[in-house]
Legacy VTK file of the C-alpha trace (Angstrom):
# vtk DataFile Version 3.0
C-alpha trace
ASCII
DATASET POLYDATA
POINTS 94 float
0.000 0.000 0.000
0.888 4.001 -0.487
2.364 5.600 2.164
1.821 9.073 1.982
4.825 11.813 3.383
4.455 14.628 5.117
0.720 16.860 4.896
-0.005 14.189 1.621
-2.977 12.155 1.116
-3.646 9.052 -1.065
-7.147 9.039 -2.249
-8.963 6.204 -4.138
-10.979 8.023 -7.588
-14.614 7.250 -7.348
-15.805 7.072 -10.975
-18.937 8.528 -11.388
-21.073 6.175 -13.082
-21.406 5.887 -16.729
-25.129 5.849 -17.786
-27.602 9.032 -17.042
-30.477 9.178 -15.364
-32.228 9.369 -19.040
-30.212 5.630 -19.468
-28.186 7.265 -22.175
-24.106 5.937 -21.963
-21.871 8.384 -21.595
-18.425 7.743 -23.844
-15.331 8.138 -21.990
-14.394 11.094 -24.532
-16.829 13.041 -23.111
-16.674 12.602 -19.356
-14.903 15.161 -17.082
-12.233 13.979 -14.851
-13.359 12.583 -11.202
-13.180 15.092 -8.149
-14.488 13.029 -5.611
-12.453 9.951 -3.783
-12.323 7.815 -0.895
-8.787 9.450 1.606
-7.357 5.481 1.875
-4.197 6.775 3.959
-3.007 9.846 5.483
0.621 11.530 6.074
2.048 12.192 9.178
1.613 15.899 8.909
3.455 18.888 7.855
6.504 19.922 10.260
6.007 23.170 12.101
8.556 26.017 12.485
9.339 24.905 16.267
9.488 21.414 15.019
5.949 20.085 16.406
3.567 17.935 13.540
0.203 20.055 12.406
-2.544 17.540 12.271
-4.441 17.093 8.813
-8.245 17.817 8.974
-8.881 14.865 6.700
-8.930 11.232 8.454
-9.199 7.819 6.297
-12.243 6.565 4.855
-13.589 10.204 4.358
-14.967 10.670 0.643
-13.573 14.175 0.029
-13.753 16.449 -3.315
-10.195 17.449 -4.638
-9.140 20.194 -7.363
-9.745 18.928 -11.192
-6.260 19.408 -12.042
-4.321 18.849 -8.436
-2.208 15.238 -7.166
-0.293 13.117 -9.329
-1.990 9.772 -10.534
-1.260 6.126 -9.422
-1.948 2.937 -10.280
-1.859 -0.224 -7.867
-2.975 -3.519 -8.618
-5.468 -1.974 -11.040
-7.081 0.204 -8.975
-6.403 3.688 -9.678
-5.105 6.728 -6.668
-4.138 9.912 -6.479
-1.604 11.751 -4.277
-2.475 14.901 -3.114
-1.402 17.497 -0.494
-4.225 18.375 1.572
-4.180 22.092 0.629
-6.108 20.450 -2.930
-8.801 18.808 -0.697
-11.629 21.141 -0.913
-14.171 19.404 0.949
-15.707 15.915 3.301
-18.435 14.956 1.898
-21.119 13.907 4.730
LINES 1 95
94 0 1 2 3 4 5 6 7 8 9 10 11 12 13 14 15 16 17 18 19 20 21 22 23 24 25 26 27 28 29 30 31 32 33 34 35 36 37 38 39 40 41 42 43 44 45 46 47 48 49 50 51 52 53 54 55 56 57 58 59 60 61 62 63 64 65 66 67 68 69 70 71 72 73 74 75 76 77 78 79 80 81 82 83 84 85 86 87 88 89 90 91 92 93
């Protein structure tokens, strides 16, 4: 598994699904990238000026929406992650 460094997080992509509500099929061409994922591990925290760890506001197993364009993509065992610093977590979705 991913072991994320410092204030990184490695989220799992949750696809959105691939067939509207109309049951028309949406080509991959034409959908948008996935902003929402699953946080699957979390860093240790980013190292303050007197040396103490700042706690991330994101835990694991929180589905949280990230910027479009933000992380760098992974793929293990088939199943596809991205690495992001938490700054590009917008929001927990509850």
């Amino acid at each position: 598994m991913l072991k994320p460094l410092g204030d990184r997080i490695v989220v799992k992509i949750i696809e959105d699904t691939e067939q509207t509500s109309g049951g028309l099929f949406i080509p991959d061409s034409a959908k948008e990238k996935p902003q929402k994922g699953e946080v699957v591990a979390v860093g240790p925290g980013k190292v303050t000026e007197k040396g103490d760890r700042e706690p991330l506001d994101v835990k694991v197993g929180e589905t949280v929406l990230y910027a479009k364009y933000a992380g760098t993509d992974v793929k293990v065992d088939g199943v596809e992650y991205k690495i992001l610093s938490v700054k590009d977590a917008l929001a927990v979705i509850e």
